[in-house]
N, CA and C atoms as a LAMMPS dump frame, in Angstrom:
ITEM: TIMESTEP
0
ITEM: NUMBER OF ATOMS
561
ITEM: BOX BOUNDS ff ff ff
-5.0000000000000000e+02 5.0000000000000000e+02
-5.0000000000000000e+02 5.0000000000000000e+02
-5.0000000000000000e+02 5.0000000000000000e+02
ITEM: ATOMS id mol type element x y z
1 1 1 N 438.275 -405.719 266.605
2 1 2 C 438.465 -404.306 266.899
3 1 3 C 439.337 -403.686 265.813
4 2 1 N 438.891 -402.512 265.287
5 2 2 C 439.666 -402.03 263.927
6 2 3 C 440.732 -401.15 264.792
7 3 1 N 441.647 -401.049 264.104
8 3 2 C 442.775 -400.416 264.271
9 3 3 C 442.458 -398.741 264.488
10 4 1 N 442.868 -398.247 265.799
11 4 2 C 442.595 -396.557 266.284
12 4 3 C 443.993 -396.006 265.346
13 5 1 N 443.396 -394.734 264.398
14 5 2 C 444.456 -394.18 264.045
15 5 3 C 444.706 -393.039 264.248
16 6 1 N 446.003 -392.306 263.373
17 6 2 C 445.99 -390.879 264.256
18 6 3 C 444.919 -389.782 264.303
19 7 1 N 444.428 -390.362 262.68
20 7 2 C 442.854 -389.094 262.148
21 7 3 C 442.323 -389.856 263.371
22 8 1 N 441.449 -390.421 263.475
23 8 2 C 440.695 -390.929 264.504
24 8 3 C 441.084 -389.782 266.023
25 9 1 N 442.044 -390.509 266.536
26 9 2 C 442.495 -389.617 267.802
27 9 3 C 442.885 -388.575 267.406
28 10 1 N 443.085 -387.626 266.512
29 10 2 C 443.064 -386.006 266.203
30 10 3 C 441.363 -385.697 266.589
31 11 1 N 440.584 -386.371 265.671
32 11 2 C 439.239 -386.225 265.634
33 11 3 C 438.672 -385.937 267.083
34 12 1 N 438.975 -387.29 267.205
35 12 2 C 438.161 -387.607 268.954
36 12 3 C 438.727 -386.218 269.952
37 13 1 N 439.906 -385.559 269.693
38 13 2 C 441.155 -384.516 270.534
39 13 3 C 439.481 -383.463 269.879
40 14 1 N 439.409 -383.224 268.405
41 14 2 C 439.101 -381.366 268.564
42 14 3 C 437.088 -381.448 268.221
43 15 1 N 436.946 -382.84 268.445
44 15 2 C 435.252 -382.967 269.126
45 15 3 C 435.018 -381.612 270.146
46 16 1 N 435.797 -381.515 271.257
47 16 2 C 435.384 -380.548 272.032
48 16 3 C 435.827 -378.984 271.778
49 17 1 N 436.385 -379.04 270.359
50 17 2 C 436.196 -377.427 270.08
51 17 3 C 435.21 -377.498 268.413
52 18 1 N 434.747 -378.142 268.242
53 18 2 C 434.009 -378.155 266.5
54 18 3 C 432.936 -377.812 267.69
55 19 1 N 432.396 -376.165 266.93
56 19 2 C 430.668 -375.985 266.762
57 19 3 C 430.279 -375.504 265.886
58 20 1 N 428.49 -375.355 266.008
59 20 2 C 428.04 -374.912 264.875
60 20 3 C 428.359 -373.677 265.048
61 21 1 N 428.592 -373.027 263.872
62 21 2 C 429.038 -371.598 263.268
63 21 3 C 430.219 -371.619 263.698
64 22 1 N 431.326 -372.505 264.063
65 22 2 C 432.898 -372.392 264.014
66 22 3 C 433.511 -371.987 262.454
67 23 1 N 434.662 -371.748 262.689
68 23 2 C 435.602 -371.279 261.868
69 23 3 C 436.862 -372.282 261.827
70 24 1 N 437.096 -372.928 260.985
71 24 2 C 437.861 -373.962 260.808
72 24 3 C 438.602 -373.947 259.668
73 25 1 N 440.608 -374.357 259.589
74 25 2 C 440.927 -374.299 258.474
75 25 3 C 441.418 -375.525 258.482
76 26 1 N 441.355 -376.706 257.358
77 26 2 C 441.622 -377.903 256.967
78 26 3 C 443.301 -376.896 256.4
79 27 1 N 444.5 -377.059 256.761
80 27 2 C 445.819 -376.529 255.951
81 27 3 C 446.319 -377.246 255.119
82 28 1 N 445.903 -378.656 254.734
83 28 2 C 445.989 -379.737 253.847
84 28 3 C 445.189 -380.556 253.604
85 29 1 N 444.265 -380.882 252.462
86 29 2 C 442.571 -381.038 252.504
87 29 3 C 443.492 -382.442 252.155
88 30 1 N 444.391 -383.141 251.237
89 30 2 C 444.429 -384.478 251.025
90 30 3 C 443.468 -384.923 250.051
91 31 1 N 443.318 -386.289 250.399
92 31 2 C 441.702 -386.552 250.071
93 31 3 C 440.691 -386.282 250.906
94 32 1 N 440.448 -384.974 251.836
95 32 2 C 439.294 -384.514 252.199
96 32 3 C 438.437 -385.477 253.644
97 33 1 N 439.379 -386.051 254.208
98 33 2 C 438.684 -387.043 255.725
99 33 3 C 438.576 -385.985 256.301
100 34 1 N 439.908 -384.856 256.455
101 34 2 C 439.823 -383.85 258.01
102 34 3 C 438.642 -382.532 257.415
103 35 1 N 438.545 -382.634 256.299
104 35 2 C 437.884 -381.543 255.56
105 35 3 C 436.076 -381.792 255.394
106 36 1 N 435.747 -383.147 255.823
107 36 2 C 434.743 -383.716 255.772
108 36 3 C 434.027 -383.627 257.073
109 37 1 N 435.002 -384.243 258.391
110 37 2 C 434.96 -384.035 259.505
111 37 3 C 434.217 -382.267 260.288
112 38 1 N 435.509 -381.716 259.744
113 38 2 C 435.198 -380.112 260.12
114 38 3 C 433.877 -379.76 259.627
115 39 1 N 433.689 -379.536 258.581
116 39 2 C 432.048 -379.627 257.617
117 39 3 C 431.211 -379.801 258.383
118 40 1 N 430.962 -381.366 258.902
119 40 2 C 429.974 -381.654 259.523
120 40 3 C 429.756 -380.731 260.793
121 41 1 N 431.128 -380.934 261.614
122 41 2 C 431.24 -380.508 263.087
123 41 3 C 431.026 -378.621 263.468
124 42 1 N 430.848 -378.169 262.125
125 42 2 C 430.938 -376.652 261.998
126 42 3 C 429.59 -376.193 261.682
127 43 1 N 428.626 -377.514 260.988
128 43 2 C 427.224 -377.101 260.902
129 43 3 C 426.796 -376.222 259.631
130 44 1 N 425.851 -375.894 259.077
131 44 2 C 425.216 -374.988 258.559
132 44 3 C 425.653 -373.71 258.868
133 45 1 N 425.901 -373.279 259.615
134 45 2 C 426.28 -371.857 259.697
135 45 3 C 427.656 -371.968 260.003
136 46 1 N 428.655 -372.56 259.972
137 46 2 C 429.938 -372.688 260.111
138 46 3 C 430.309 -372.216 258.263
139 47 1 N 431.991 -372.262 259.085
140 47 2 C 432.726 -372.408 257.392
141 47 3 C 434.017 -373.167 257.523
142 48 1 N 434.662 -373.817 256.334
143 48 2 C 435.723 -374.274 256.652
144 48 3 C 436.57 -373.73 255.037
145 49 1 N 438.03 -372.948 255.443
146 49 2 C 438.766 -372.827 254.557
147 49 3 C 439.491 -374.305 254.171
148 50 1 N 439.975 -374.77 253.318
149 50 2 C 440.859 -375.903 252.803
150 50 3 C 442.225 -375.343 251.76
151 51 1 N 443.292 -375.733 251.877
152 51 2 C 444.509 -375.651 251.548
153 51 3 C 444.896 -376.626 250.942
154 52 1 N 445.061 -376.982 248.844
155 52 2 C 446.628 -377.584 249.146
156 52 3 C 446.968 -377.341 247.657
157 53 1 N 448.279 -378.01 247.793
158 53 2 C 448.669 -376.902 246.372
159 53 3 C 448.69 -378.53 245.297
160 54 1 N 448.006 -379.219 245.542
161 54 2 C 447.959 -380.344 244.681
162 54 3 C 446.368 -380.526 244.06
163 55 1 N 446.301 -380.078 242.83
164 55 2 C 444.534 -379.938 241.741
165 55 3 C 444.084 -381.27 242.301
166 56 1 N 444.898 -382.47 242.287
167 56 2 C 443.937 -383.265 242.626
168 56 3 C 443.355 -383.886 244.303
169 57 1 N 443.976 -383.08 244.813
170 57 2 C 443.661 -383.157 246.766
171 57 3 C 442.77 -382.375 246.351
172 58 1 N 442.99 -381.138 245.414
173 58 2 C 441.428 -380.011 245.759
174 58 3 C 440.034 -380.929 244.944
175 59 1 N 440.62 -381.382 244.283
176 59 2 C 438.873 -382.514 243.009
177 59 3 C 438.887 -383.313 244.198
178 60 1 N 439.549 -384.48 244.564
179 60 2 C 439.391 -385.276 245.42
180 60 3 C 438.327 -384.742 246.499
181 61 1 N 438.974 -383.776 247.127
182 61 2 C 437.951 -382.965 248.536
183 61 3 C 436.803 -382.759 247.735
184 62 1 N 436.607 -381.657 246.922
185 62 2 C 435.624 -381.115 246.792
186 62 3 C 434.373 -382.521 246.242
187 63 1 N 434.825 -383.737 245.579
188 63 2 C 434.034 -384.809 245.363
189 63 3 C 433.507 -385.464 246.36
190 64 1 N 434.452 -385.431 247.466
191 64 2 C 434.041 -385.697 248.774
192 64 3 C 433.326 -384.908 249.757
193 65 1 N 433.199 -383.861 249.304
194 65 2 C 432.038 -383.257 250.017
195 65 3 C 430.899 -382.869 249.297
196 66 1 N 430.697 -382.927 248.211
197 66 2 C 429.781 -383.052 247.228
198 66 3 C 428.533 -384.827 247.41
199 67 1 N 429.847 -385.417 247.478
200 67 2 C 428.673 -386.876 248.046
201 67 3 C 428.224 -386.755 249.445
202 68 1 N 428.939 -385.77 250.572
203 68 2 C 428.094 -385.376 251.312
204 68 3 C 427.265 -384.694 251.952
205 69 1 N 427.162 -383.857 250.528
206 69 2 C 426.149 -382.471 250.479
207 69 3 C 427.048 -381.296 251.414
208 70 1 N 428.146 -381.366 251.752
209 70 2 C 428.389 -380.07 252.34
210 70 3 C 429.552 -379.212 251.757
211 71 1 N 429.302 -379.26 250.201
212 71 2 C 429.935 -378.379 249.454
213 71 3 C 430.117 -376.551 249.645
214 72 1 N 429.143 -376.556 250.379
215 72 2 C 428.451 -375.092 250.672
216 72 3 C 429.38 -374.677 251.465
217 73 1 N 429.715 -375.712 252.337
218 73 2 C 430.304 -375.276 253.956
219 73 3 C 431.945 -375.228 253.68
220 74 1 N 432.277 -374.885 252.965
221 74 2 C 433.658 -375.105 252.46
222 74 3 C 434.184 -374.411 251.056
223 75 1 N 435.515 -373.63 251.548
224 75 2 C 435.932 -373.076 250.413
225 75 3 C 437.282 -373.495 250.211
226 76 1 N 437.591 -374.28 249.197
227 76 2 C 438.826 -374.893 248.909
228 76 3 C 439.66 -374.189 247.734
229 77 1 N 441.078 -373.834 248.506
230 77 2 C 441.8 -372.815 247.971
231 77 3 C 443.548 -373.836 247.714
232 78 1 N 443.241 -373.559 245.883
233 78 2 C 444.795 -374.074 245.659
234 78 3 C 445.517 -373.487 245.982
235 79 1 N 446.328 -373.858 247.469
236 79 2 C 447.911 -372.482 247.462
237 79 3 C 448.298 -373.366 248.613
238 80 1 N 449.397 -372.812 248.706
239 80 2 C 450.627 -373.529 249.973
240 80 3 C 449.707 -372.914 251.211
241 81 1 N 449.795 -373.639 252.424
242 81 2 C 449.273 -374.097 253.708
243 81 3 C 450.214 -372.372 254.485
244 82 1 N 451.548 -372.272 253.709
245 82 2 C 451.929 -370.907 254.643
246 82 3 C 451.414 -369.681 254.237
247 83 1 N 450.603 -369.981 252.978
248 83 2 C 449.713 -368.454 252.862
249 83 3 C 448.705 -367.954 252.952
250 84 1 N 448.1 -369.383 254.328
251 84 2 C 446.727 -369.034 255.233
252 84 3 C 446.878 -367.724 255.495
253 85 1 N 447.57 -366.821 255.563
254 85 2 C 447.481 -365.618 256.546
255 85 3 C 446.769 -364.812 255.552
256 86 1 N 446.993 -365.154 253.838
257 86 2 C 446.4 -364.138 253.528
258 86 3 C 444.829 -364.645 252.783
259 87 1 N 444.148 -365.634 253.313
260 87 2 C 442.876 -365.629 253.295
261 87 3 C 441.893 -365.609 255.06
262 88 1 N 442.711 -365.488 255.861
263 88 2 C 442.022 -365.006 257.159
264 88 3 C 442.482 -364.044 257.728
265 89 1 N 442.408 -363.953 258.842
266 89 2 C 442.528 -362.564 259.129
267 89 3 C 443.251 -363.112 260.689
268 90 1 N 444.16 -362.131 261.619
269 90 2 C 444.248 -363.095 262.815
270 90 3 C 443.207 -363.26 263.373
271 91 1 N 443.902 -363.846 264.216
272 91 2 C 442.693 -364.176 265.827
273 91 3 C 441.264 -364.652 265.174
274 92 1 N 440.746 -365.081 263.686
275 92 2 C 439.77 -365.36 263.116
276 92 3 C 439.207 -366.673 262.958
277 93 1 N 440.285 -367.628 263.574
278 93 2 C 439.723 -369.261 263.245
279 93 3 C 439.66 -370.035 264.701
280 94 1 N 438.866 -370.724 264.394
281 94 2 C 438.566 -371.883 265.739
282 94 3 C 439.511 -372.929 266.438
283 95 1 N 439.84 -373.552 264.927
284 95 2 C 440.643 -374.058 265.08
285 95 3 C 441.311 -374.672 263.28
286 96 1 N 442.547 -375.334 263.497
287 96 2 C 443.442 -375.584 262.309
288 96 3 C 444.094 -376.894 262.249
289 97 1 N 444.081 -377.549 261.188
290 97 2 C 444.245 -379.144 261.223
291 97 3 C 445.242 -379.215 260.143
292 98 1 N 446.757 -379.576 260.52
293 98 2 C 446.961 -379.881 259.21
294 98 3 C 447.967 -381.446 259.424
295 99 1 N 448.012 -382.205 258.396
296 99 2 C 448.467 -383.323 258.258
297 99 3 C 449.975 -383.35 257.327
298 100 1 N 451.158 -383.595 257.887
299 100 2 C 452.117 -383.008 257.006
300 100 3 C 453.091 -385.093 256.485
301 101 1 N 453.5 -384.355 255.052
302 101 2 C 453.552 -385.755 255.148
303 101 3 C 453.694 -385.131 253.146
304 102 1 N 452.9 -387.034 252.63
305 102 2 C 452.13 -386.849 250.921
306 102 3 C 450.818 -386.809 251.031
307 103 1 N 450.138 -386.546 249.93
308 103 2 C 449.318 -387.146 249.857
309 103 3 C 448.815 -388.451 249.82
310 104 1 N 448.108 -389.363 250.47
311 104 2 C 447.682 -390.681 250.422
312 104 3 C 447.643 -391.029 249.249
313 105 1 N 448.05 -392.249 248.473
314 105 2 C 447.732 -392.554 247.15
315 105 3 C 447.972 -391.497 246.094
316 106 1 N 449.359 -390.66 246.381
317 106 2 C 449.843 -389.666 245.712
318 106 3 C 451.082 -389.693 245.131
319 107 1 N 451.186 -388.878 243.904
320 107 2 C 452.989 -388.924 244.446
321 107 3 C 453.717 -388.549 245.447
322 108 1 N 454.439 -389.176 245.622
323 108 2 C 455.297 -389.788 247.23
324 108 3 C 456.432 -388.143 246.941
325 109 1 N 456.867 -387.771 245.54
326 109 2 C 457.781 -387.112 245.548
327 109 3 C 457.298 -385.392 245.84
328 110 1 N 456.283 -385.369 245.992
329 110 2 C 455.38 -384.142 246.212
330 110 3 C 455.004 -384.225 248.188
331 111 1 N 455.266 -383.187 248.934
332 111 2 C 455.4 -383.448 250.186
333 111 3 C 455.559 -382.552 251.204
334 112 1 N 454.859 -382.028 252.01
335 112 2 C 455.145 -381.05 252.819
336 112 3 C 457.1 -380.71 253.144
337 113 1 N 456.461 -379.673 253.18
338 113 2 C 458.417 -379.156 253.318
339 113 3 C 458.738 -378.572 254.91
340 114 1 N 459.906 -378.656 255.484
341 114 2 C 459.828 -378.017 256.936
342 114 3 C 459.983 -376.394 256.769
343 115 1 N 460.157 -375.75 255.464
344 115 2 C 460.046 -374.294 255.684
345 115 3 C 459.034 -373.635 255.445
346 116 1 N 458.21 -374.714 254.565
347 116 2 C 456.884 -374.33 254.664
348 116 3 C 456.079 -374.673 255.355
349 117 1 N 456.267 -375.714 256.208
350 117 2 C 455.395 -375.938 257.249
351 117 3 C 455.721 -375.307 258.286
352 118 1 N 456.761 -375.073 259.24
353 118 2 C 457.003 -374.213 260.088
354 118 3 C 456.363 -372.752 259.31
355 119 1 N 456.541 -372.057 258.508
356 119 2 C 456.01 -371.038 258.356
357 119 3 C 454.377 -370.854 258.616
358 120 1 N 453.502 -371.817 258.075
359 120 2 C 452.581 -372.082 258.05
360 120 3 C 452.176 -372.533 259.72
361 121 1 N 452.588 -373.589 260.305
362 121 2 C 452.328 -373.516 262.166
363 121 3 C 452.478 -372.096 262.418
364 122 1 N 453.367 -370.981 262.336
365 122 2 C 453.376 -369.792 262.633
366 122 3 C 452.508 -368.433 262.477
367 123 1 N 451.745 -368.899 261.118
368 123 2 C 450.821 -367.964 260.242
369 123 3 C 449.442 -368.786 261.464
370 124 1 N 449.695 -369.41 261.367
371 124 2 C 448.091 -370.5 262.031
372 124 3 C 448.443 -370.608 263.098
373 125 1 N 449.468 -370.214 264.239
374 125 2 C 449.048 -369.436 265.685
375 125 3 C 448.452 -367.735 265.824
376 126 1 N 448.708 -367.271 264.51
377 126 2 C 448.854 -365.831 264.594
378 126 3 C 447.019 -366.204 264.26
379 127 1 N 446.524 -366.909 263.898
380 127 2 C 445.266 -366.777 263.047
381 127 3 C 444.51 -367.661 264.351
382 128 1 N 444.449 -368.435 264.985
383 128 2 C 443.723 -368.579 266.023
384 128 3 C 443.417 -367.86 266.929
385 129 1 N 441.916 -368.024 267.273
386 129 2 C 441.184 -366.957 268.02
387 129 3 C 441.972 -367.457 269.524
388 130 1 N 441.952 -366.817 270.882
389 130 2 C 441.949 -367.072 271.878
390 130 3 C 441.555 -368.585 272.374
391 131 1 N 441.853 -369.16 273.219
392 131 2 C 441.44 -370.647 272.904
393 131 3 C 441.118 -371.784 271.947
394 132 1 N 441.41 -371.18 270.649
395 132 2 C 441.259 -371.995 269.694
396 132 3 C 442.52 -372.95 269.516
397 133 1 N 442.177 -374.253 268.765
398 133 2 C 442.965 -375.53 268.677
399 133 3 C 443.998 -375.571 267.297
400 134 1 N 444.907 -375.943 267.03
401 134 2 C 445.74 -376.447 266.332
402 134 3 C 446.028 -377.878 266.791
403 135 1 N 446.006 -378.744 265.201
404 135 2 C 446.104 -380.072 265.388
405 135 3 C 446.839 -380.426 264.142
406 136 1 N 447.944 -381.269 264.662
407 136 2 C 449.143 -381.515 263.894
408 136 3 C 448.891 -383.072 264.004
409 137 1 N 449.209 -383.86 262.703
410 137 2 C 449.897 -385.107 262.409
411 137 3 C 450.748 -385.03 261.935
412 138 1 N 451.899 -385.48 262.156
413 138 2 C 453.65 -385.385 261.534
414 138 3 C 453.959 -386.754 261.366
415 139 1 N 453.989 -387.346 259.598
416 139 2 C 454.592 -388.186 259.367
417 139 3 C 455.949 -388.378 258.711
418 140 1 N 456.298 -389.747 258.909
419 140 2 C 458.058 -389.423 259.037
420 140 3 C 458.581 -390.553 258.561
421 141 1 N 457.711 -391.469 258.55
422 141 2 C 458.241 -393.195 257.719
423 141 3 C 458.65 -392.916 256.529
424 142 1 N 459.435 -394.597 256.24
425 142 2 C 459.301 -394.584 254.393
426 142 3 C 459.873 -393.403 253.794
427 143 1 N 459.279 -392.791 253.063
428 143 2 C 459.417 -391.831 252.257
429 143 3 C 459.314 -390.599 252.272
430 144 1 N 458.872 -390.227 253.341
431 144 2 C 458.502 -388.916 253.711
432 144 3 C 459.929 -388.337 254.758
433 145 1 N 459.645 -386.968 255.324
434 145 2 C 460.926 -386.237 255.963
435 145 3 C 461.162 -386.379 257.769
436 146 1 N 462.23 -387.415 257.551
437 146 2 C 462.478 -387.333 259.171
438 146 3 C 463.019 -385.784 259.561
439 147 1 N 463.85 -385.147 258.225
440 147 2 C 464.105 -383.935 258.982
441 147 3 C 462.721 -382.793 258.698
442 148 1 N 461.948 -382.936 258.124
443 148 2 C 460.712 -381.576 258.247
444 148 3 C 459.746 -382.635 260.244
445 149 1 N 460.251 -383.788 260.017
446 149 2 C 459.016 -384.006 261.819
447 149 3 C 460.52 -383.387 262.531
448 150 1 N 461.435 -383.843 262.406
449 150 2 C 462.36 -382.955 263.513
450 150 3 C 462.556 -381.801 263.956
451 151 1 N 462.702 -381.1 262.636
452 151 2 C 462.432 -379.499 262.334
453 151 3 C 461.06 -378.803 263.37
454 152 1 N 459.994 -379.346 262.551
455 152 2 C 458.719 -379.063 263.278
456 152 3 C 459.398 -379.355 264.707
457 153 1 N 459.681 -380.359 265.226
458 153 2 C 459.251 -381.148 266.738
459 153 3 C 460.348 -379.607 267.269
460 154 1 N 461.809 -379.406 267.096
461 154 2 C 463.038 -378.83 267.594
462 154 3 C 461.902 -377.35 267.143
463 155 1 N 460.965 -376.688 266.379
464 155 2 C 460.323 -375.002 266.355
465 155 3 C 459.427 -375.608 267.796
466 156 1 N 458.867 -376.261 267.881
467 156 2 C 457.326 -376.191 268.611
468 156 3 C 458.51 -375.804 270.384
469 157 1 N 459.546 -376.473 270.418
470 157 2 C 460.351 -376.355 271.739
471 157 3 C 460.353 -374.9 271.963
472 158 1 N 460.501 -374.052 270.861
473 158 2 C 460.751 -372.436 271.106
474 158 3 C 459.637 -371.732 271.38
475 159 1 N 458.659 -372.06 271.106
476 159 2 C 457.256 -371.595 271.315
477 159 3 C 456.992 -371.07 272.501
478 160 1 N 456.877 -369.674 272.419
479 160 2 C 456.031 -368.918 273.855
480 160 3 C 455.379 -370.116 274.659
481 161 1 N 455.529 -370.701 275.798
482 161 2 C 454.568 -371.084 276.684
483 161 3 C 453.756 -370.14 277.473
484 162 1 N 453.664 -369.043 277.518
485 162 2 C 453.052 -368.053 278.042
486 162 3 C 451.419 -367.875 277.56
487 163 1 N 451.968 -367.921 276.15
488 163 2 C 451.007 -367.742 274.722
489 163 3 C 450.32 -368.927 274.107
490 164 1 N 450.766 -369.865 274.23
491 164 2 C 450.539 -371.835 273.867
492 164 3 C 450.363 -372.412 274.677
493 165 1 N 449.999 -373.599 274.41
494 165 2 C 450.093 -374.855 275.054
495 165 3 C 450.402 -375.617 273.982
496 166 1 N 451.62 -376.379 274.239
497 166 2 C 451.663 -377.467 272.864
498 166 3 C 451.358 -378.756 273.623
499 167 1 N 450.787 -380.277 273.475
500 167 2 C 451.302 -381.068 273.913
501 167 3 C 451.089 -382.713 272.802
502 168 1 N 452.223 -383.205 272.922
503 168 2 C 452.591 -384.075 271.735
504 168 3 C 451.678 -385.362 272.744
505 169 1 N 451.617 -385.927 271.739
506 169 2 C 451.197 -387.707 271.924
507 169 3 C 451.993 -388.45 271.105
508 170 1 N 452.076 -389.744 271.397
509 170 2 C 452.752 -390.597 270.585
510 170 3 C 452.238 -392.144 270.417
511 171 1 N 452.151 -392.866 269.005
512 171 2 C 451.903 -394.273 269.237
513 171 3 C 453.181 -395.421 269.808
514 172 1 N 453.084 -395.233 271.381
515 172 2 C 454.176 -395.758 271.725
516 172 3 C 454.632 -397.006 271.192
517 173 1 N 454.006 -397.954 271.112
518 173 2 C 453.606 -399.394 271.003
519 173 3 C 453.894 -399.564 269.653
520 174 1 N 453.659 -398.822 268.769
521 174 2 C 453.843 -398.947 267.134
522 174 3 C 455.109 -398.727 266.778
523 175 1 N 455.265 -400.35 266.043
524 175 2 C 456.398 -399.452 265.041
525 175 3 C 456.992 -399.144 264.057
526 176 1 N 457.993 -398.762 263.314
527 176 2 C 458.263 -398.026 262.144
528 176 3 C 457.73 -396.582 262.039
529 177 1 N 458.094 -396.077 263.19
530 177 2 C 458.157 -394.516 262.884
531 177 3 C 456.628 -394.367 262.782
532 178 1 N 455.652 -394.779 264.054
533 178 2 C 454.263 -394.235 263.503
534 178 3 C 453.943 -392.779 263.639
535 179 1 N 453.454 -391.777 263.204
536 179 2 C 452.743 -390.573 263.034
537 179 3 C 452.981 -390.398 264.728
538 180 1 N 453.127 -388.89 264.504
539 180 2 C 452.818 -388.342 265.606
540 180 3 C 452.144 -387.381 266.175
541 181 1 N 451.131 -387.272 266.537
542 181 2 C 449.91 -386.031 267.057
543 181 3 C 450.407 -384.938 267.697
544 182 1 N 450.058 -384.095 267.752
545 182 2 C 450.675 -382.965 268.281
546 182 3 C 449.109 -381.737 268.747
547 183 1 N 449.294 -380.95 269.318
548 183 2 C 448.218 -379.794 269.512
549 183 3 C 448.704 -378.616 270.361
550 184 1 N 447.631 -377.628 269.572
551 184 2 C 448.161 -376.434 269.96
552 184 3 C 447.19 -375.514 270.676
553 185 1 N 447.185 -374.88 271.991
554 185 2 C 446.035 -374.766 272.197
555 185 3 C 446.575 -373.074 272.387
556 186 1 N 445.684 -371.989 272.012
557 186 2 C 445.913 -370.701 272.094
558 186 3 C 445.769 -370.094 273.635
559 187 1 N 446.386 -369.523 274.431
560 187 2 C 446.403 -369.257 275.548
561 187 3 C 444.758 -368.25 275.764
């Protein structure tokens, strides 16, 4: 049995909001798994924006969706993840995926930040349609920022519940600080 990871259970979580002709923003394409995913799950008449401010997460993605023909379905934009607001519009996306952390097989010293990521969770509640999903992985091992997952974890506490639903998961059982899932569901 191969090892369930967090992409995996993010995936399996926003199966029940990916359709065809959705609106989807990848806020950190990486090497392009969550950006590949959305693609498919959005269809031919879907679209998916992609975010990251690293040239080679954007070659990486775009090679990766090129070997799977769904270059079309995707517009990948070099810029920081908090200045989604100014390529959508509110209330305009389905849902929003972002993975905060390095890049995989990247430099380690290049790395989501907690003022730009909190800004960015904030721009990408304002930009989800009514029921649409937000899906967070927050990593925190090694090398990356125990204070940007704290940061994040201590904003999501302030969050309208009126207006949200947040609710965290965790790999209890794992350890060394495994990733932690998170989601956001628009009231």
């Amino acid at each position: 049995m191969k090892r369930y990871t967090i992409v995996e259970y993010t995936h399996d979580f926003l199966k029940c909001w990916l359709k065809e002709g959705g609106v989807f923003v990848d806020a950190t394409v990486g090497n392009g798994h969550d950006t590949e995913f959305l693609c498919k799950g959005v269809g031919s008449t879907g679209k998916v924006i992609g975010f990251d401010v690293q040239e080679i997460a954007i070659a990486n993605t775009r090679e990766r969706l090129s070997r799977a023909g769904l270059v079309g379905r995707c517009q990948l934009i070099l810029d920081g993840h908090q200045n989604l607001n100014q390529y959508v519009e509110k209330e305009s996306v389905d849902g929003i995926v972002f993975n905060f952390g390095y890049l995989p097989g990247g430099d380690h010293s290049i790395s989501t930040k907690k003022s730009t990521s909190i800004e960015a969770i904030q721009k990408g509640m304002e930009a989800l349609k009514p029921g649409g999903i937000m899906s967070m992985c927050i990593y925190s091992g090694q090398d990356t920022g125990f204070e940007e997952k704290n940061s994040i974890l201590d904003y999501l506490k302030t969050v309208d519940q009126r207006k949200y639903v947040i609710i965290m998961s965790e790999f209890y059982n794992r350890p060394n600080n495994p990733p932690i899932p998170v989601f956001i569901i628009k009231q």
